[in-house]
MARBA-954847 format. One record per residue (C-alpha): residue in three letters; x, y, z. Coordinates in nm, 4 decimals, padded with zeros to 6 digits. Example, Ala and Ser with C-alpha at 12.3 -4.5 7.8 and 13.67 -1.06 7.14 Angstrom:
2
  rest      east     north        up
   ALA   01.2300  -00.4500   00.7800
   SER   01.3670  -00.1060   00.7140
***
This chain:
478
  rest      east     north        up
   UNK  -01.0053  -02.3874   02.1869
   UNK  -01.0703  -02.5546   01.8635
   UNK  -01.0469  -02.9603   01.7682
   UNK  -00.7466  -02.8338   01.5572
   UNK  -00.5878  -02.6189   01.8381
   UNK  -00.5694  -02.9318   02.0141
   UNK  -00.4118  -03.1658   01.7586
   UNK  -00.1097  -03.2785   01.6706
   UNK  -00.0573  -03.0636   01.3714
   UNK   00.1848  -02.8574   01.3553
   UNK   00.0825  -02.4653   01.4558
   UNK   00.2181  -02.1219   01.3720
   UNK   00.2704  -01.8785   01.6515
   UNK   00.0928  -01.5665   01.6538
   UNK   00.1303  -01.2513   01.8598
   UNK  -00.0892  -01.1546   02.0815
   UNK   00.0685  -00.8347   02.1223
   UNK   00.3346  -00.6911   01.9243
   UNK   00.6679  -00.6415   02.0896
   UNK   00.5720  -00.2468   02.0741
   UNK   00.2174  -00.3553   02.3257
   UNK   00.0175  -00.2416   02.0082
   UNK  -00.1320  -00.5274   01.7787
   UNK  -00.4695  -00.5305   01.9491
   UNK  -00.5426  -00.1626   01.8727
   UNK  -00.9119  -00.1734   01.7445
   UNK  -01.0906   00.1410   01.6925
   UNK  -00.8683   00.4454   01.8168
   UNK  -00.8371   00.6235   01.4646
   UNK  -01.0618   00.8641   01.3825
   UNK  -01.2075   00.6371   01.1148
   UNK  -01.5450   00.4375   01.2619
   UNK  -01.7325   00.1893   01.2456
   UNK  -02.1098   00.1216   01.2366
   UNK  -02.2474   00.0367   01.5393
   UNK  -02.5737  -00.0533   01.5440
   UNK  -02.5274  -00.4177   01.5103
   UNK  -02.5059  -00.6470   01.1555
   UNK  -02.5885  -00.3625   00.8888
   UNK  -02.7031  -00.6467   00.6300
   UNK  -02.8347  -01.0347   00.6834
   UNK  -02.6027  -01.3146   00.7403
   UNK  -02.7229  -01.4954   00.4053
   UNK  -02.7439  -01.9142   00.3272
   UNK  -02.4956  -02.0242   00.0603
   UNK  -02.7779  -01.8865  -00.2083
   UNK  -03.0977  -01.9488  -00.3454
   UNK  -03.0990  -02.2562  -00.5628
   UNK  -03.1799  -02.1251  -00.9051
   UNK  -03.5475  -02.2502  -01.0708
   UNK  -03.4714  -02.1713  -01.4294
   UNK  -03.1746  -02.1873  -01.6810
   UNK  -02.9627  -01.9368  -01.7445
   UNK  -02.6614  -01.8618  -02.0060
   UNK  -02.3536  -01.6345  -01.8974
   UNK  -02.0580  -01.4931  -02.0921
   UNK  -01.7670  -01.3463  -01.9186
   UNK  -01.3526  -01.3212  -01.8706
   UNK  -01.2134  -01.5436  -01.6384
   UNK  -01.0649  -01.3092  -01.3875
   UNK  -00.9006  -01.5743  -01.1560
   UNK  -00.7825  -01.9707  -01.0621
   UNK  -00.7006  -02.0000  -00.7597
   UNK  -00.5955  -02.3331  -00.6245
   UNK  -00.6939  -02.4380  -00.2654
   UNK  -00.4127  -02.4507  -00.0476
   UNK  -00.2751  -02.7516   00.1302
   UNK  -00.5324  -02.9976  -00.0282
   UNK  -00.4645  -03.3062  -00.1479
   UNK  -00.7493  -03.2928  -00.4209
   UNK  -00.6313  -03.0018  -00.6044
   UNK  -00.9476  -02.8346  -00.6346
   UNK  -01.0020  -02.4921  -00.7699
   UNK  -01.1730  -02.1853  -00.7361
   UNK  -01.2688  -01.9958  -01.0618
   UNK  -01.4144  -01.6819  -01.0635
   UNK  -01.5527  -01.4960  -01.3746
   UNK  -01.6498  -01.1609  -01.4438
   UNK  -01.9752  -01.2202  -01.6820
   UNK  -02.2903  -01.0923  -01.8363
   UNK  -02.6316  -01.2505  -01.8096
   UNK  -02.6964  -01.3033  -02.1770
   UNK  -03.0088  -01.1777  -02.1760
   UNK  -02.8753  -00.8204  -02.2055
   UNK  -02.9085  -00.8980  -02.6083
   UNK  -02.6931  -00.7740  -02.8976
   UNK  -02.8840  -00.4544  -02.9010
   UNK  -02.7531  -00.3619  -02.5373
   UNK  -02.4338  -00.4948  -02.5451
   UNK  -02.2444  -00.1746  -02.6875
   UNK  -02.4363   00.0892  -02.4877
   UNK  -02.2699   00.2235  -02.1703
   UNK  -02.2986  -00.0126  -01.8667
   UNK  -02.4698   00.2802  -01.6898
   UNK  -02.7751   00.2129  -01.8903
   UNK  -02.7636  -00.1430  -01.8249
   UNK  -02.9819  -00.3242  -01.6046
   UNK  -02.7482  -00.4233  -01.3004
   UNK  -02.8767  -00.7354  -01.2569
   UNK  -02.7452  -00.8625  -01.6263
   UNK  -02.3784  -00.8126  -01.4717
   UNK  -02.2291  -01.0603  -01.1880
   UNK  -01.9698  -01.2547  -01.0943
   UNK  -01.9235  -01.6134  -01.1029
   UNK  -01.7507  -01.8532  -00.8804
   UNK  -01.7355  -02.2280  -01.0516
   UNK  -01.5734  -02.5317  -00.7737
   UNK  -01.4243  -02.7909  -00.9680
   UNK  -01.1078  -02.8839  -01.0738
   UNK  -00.8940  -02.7092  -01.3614
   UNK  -00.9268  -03.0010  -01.5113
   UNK  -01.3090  -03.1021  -01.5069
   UNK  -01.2957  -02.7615  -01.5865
   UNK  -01.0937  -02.7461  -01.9602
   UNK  -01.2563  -03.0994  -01.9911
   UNK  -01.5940  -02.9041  -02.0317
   UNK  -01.4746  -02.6270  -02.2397
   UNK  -01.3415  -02.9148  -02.4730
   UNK  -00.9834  -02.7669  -02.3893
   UNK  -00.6578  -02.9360  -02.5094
   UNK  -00.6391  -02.8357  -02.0925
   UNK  -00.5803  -02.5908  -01.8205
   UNK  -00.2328  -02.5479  -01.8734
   UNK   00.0443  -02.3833  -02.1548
   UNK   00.3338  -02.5850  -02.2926
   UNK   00.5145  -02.5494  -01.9505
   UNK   00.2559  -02.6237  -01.7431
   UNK   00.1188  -02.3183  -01.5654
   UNK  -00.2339  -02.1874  -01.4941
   UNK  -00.3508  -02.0781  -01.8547
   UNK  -00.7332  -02.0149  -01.8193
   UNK  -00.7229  -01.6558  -01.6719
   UNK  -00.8277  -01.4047  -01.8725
   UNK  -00.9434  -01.6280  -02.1324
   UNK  -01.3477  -01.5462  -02.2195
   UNK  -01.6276  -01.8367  -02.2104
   UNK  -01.9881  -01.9191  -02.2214
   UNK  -02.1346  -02.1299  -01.9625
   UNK  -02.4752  -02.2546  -01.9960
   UNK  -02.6323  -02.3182  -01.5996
   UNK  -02.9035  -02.5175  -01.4932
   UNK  -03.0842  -02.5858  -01.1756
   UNK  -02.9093  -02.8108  -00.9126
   UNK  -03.0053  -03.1753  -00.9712
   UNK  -03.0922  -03.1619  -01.3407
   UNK  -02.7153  -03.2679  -01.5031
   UNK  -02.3852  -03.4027  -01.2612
   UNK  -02.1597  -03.1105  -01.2879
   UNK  -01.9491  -02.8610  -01.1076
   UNK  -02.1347  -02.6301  -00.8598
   UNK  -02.1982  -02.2599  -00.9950
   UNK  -02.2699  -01.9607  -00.7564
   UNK  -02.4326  -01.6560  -00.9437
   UNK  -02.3882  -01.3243  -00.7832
   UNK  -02.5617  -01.0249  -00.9931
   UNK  -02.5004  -00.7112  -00.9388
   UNK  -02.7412  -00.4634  -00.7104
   UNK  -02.7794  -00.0848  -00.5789
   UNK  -02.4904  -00.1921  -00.3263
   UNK  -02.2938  -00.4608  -00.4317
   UNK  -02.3731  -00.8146  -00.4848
   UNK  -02.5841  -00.8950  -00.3232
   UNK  -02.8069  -01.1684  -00.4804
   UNK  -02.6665  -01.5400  -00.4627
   UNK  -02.8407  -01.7965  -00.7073
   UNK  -02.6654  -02.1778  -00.6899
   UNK  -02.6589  -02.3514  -01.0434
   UNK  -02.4556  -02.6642  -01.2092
   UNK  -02.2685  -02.5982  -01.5141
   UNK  -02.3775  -02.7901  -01.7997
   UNK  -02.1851  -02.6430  -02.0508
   UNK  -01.9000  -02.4304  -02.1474
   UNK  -01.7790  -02.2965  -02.4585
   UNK  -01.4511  -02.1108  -02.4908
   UNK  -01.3839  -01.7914  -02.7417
   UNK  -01.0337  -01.7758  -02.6355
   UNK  -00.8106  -01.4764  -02.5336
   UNK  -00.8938  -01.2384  -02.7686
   UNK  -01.2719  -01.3992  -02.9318
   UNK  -01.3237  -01.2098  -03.2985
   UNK  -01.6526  -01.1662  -03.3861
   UNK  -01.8036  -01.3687  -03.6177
   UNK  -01.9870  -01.2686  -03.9817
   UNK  -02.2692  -01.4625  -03.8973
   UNK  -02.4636  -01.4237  -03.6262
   UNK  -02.7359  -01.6303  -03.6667
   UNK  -02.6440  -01.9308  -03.4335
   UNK  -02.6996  -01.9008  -03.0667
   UNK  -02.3162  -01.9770  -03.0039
   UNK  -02.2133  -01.6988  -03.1996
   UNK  -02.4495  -01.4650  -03.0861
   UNK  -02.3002  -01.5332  -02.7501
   UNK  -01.9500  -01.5040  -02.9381
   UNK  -02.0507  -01.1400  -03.0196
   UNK  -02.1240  -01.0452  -02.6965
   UNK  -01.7521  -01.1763  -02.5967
   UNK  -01.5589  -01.0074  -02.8731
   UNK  -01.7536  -00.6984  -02.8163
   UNK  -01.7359  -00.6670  -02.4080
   UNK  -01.3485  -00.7869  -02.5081
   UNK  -01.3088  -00.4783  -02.7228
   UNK  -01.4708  -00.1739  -02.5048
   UNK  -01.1849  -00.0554  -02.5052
   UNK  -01.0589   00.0176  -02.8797
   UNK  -01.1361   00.3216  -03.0873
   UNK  -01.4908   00.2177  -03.1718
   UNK  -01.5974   00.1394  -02.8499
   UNK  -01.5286   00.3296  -02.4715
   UNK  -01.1906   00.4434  -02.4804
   UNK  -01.0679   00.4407  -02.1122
   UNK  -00.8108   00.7215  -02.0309
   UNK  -00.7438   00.9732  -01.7389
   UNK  -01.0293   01.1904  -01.6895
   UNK  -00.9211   01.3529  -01.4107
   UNK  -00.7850   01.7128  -01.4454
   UNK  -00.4661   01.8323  -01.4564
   UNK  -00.5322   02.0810  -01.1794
   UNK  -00.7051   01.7923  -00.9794
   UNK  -00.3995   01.5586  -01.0156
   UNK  -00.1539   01.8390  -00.9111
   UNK  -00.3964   01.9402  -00.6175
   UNK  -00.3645   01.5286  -00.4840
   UNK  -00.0145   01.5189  -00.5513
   UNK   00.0442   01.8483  -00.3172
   UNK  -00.1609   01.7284  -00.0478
   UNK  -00.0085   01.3669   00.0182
   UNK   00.3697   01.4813  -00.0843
   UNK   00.3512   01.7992   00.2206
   UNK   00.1274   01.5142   00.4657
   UNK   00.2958   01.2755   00.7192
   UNK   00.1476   00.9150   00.7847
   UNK   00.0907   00.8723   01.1034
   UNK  -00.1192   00.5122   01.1215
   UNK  -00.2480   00.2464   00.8873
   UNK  -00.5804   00.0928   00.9612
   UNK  -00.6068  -00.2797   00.7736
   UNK  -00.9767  -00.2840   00.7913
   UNK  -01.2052  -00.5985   00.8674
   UNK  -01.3894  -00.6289   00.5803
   UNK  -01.4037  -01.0105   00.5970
   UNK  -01.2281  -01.1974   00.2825
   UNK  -01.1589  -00.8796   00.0956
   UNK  -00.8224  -00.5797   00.1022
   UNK  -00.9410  -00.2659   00.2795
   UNK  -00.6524   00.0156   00.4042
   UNK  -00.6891   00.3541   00.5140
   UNK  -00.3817   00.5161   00.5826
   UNK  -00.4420   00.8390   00.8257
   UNK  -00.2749   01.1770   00.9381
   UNK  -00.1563   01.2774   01.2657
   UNK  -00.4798   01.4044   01.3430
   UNK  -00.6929   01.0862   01.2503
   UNK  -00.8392   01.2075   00.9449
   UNK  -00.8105   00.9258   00.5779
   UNK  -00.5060   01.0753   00.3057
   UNK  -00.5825   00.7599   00.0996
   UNK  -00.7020   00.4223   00.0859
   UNK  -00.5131   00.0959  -00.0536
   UNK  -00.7725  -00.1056  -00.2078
   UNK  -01.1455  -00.0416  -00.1226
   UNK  -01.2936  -00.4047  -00.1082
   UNK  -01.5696  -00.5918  -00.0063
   UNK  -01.6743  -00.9453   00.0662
   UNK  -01.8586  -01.0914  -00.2842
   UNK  -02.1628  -01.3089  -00.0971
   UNK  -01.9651  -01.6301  -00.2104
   UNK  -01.7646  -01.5244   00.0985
   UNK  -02.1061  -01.4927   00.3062
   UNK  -01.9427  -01.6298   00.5731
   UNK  -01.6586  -01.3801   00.6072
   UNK  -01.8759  -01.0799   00.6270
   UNK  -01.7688  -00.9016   00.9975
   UNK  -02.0460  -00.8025   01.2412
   UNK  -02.0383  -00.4557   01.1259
   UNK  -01.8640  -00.2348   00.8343
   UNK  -01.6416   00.0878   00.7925
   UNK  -01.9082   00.4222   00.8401
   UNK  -01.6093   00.6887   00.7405
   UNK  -01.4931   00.9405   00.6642
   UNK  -01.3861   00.8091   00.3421
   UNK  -01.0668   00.9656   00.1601
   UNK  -01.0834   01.1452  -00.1401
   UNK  -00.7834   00.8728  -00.3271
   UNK  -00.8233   00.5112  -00.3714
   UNK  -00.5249   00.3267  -00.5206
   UNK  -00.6273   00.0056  -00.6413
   UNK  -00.3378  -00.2552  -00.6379
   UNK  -00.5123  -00.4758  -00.8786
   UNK  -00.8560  -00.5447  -01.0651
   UNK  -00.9938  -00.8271  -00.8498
   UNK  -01.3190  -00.7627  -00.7233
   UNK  -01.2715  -00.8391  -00.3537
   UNK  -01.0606  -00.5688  -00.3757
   UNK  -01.2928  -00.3320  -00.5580
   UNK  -01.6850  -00.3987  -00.4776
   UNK  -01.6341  -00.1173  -00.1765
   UNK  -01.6804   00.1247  -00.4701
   UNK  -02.0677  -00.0389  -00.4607
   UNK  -02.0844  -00.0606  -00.0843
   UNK  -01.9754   00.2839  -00.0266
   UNK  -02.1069   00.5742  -00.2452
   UNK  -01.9314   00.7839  -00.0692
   UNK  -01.6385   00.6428  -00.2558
   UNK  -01.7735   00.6672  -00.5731
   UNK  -01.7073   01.0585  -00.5812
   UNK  -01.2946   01.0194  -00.4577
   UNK  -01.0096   00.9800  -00.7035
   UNK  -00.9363   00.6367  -00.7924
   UNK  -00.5654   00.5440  -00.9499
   UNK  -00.6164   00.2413  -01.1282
   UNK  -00.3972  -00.0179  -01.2869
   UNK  -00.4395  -00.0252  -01.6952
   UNK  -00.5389  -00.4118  -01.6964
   UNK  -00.7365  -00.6174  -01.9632
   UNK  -01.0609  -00.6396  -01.7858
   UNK  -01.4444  -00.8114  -01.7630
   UNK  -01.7337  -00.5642  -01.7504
   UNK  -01.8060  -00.5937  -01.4270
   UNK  -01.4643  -00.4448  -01.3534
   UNK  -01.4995  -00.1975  -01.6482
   UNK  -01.8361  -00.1008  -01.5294
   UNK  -01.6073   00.0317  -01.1974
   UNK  -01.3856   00.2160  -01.4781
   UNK  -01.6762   00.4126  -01.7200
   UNK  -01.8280   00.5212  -01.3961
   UNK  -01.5216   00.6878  -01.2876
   UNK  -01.4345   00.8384  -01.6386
   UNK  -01.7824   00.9463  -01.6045
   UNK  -01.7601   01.1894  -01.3094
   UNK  -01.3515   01.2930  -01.3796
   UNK  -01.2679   01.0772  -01.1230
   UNK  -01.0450   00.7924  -01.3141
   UNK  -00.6391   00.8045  -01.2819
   UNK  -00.4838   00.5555  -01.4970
   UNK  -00.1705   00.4182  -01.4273
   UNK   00.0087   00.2555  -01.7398
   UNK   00.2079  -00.0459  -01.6508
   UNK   00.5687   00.0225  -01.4997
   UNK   00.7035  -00.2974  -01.4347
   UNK   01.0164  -00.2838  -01.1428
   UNK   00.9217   00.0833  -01.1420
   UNK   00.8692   00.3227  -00.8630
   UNK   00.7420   00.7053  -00.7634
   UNK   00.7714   00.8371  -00.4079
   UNK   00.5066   01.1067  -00.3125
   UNK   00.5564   01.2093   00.0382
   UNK   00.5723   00.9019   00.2695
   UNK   00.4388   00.6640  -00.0389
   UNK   00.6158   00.4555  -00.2526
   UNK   00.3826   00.3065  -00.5243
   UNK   00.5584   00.0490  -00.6518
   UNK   00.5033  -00.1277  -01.0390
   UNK   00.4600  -00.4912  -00.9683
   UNK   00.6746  -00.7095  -01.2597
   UNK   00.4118  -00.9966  -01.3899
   UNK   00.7022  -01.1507  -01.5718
   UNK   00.8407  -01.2308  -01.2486
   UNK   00.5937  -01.5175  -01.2167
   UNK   00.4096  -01.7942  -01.4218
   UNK   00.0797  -01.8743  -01.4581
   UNK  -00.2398  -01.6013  -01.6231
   UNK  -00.3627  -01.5512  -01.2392
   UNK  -00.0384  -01.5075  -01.0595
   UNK   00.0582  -01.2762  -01.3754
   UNK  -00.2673  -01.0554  -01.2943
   UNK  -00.2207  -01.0381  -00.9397
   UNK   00.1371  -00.9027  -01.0320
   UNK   00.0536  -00.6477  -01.3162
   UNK  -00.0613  -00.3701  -01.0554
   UNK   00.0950  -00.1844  -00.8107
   UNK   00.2108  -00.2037  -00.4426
   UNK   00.3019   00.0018  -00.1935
   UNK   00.5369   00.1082   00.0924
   UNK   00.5205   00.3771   00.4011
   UNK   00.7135   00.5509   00.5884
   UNK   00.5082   00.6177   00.9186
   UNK   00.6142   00.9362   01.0912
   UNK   00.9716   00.8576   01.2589
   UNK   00.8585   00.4910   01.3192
   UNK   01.0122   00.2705   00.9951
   UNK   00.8257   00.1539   00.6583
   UNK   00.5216  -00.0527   00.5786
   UNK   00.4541  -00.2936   00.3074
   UNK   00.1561  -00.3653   00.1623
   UNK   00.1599  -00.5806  -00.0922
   UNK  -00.2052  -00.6193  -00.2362
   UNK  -00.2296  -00.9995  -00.4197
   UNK   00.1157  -00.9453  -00.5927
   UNK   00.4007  -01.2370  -00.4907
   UNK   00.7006  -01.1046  -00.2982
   UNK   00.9241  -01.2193  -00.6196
   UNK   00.6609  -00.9833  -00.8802
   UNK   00.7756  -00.6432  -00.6476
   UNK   01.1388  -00.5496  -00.6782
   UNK   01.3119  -00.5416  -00.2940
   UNK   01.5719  -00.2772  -00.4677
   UNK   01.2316   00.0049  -00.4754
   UNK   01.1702   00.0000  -00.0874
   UNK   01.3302   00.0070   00.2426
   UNK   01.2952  -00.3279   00.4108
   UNK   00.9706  -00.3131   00.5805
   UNK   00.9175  -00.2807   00.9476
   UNK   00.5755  -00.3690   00.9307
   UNK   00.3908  -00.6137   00.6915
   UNK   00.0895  -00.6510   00.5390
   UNK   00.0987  -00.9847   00.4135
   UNK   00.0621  -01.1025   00.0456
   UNK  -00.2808  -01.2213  -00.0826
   UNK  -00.4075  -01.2745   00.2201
   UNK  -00.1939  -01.5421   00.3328
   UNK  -00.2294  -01.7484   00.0728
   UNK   00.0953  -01.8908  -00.0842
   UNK   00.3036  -01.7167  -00.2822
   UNK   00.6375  -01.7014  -00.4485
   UNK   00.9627  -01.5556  -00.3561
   UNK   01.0830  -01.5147   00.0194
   UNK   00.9147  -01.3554   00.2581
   UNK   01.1213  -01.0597   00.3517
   UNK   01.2759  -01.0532   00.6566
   UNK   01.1449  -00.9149   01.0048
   UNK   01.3624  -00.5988   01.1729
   UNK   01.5346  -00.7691   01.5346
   UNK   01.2339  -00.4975   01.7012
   UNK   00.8968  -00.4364   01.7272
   UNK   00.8162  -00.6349   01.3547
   UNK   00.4399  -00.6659   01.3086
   UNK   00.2777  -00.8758   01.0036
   UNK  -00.1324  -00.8612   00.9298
   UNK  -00.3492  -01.0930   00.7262
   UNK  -00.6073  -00.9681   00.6476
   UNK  -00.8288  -01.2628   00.5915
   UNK  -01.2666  -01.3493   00.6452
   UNK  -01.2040  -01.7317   00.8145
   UNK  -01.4250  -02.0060   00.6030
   UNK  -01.3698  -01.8370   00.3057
   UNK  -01.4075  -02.0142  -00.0263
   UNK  -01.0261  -01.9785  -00.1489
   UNK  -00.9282  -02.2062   00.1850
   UNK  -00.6848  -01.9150   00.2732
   UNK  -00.4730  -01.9026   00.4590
   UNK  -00.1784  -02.1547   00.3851
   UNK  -00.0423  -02.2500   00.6811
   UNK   00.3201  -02.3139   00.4652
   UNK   00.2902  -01.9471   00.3852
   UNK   00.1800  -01.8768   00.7547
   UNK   00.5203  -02.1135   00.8845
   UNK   00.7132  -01.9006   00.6150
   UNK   00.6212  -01.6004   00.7364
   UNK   00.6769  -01.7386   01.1335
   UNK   01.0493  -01.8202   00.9909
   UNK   01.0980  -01.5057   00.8615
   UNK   01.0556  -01.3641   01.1916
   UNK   00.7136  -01.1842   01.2084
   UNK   00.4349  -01.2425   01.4458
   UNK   00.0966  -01.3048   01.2388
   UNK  -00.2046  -01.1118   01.3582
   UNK  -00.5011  -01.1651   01.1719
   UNK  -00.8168  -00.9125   01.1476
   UNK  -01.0333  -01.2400   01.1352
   UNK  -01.0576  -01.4774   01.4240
   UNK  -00.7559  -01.7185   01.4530
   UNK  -00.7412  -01.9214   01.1842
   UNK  -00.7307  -02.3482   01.2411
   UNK  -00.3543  -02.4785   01.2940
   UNK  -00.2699  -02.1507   01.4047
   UNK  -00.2305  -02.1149   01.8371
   UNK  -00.1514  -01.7841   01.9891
   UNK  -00.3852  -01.5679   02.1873
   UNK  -00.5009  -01.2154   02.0155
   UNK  -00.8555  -00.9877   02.0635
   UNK  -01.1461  -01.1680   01.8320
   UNK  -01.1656  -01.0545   01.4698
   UNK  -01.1804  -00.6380   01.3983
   UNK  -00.9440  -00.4043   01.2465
   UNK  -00.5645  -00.3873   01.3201
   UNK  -00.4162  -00.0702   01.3434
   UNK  -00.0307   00.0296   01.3057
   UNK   00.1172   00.3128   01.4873
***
């Protein structure tokens, strides 16, 4: 029992076992696990970088710690090493040298951090979150050369990311939503203002146009097999701080996956003792393009080959590396946005998540995908929600869930939690414990407690939480 467990703070309950005797199910479905201990090192928080280096990238989130006083933040961006030059920038991220793409995760303030940028600040007009999405330069130096915020550099490898370098940020220019390319491009600062406007613009006639490459034939072929294919279980993987879910057949076997993440090594600490081995399905739906919820397609190359239905989102080019490898191999299924919009395939419900519903860029991201509800085989619905807010997915396009995956991993989020059936409910958070986003929120946790559902968790208990369930692994619902 922890220091916390034994405070006076208030706790949530959790379940130990769900009213049906089920919530510790680890391991029965057909889908395994390695087993031959840790499959990759426990790393330190990251080498401290030796050298400067310059970045340019789309922020791709802000997330605010949780029940903190000091209002820090997390930002993460989805960059390019500048080195990759003017020359490369253009060329197809498959010739690129992986190492010039990673993500980076900057601890500060929103604040300190518009203060930097020389920002008017971190907010719009009516004060919500307005640095998502926006694209920067950040110049990084090595720890104890300037006072600054603390930058972790992960680059991308063979498997992932792998590689963590620790920086400070010195300096950060911002290009804006939508940076234009300059005439001149003889200054450093706009030759790092090309390589913005350009990654910014992939997408538009001149550059990769993303679109369906995935055959008719193949499409109708998917569609047949999951609308004439009961759900029998839904496995919410432990893949530390990241969204993992294979739903399965009666006999065991994967029909599709919601989400296909992965730990990024600035959640080192979440990484479980060992990580899915298969069978893999042949669909991924991908609520949302955050990379916790997408680095599996690294980890995995088994992955790499299914189907992949993908939000159309503005995105960095790490993310868009993800989408020109799928185009690549007819394997990308693009979903154009359908706001308060459903389809029902089988047992699935994919359900258009409504970012007007919301405020702030991040909160609007995490509710411009999709989300998703199941009917398991004669035993009720499931909802998984990916990142989006209960308030960004329309109630009116589901049943009211039996079971619950909760939202964002239970950090807080708006609209009400929906309420619990009066038997057998079941809610998971899936959630690595020490992660750097300080989730979960334990007002979200006592929201969810009031709402009627026992919390299970797929990582250890969490701290202000007292209950008794089996240690961290995957939960299973049946």
């Amino acid at each position: 029992m922890t220091d916390s467990q034994t405070s006076k703070k208030p706790k949530v309950a959790v379940a130990s076992t769900s009213r049906d005797g089920k919530s510790s199910s680890v391991g029965k479905a057909r889908f395994n696990r390695a087993s031959e201990g840790r499959p990759f090192a426990v790393r330190d928080p990251g080498e401290l970088a030796t050298e400067p280096r310059s970045f340019v990238g789309r922020i791709e989130s802000v997330e605010l710690h949780p029940d903190a006083p000091e209002r820090r933040h997390t930002i993460i961006i989805d960059a390019v090493d500048t080195a990759v030059g003017l020359g490369e920038v253009d060329r197809p991220f498959a010739d690129w040298e992986r190492e010039n793409l990673a993500l980076l995760r900057i601890m500060t303030t929103a604040e300190k951090f518009a203060e930097l940028a020389k920002m008017d600040g971190p907010y719009d007009e009516n004060g919500h979150e307005n640095l998502a999405g926006r694209w920067m330069e950040l110049q990084l130096v090595p720890r104890g050369k300037v006072s600054g915020p603390l930058a972790q550099v992960c680059r991308l490898g063979e498997r992932g990311y792998e590689r963590l370098e620790r920086f400070t940020v010195s300096e950060i220019t911002d290009f804006g939503f939508d940076p234009e390319e300059p005439r001149s491009v003889g200054a450093a600062a706009n030759s790092s203002k090309v390589v913005a406007a350009r990654l910014s613009r992939r997408r538009q006639p001149k550059g990769v146009k993303a679109s369906t490459t995935a055959s008719w034939h193949d499409i109708a072929q998917l569609y047949s097999a999951v609308a004439n294919t009961a759900v029998h279980s839904i496995v919410v993987h432990d893949v530390g701080h990241a969204n993992f879910t294979t739903v399965l057949d009666s006999t065991g076997a994967p029909m599709l996956h919601f989400d296909c993440g992965w730990p990024i090594p600035y959640n080192w600490k979440t990484y479980p003792p060992t990580e899915p081995a298969g069978p893999y399905a042949n669909i991924v739906v991908l609520s949302h393009w955050d990379s916790d919820h997408y680095n599996g397609f690294h980890r995995w190359p088994a992955v790499q080959n299914a189907f992949w239905v993908v939000p159309d989102q503005k995105l960095g080019p790490n993310a868009e590396f993800v989408v020109e490898a799928l185009m690549k191999v007819n394997r990308l299924i693009l979903a154009t946005p359908f706001p308060s919009k459903a389809f029902t395939v089988g047992s699935i419900t994919v359900i258009g998540c409504d970012p007007s519903s919301v405020n702030g860029k991040s909160k609007q991201m995490n509710n411009s995908g999709m989300a998703m509800s199941i009917a398991l085989e004669g035993k009720g619905n499931v909802l998984l929600p990916g990142d989006a807010d209960y308030l960004g997915i329309n109630n009116a396009l589901y049943p009211a869930p039996d079971r619950l995956v909760v939202s964002h991993h239970g950090a807080k989020v708006d609209g009400t939690v929906p309420t619990a059936p009066s038997t057998c409910p079941r809610a998971i958070v899936s959630l690595g414990l020490e992660n750097c986003y300080k989730h979960p929120s334990i007002e979200s946790m006592k929201a969810h407690a009031a709402a009627g559902w026992p919390l299970e968790f797929t990582s250890e208990l969490p701290d202000d939480v007292w209950g008794r369930q089996a240690s961290r692994g995957d939960r299973i619902i049946v």
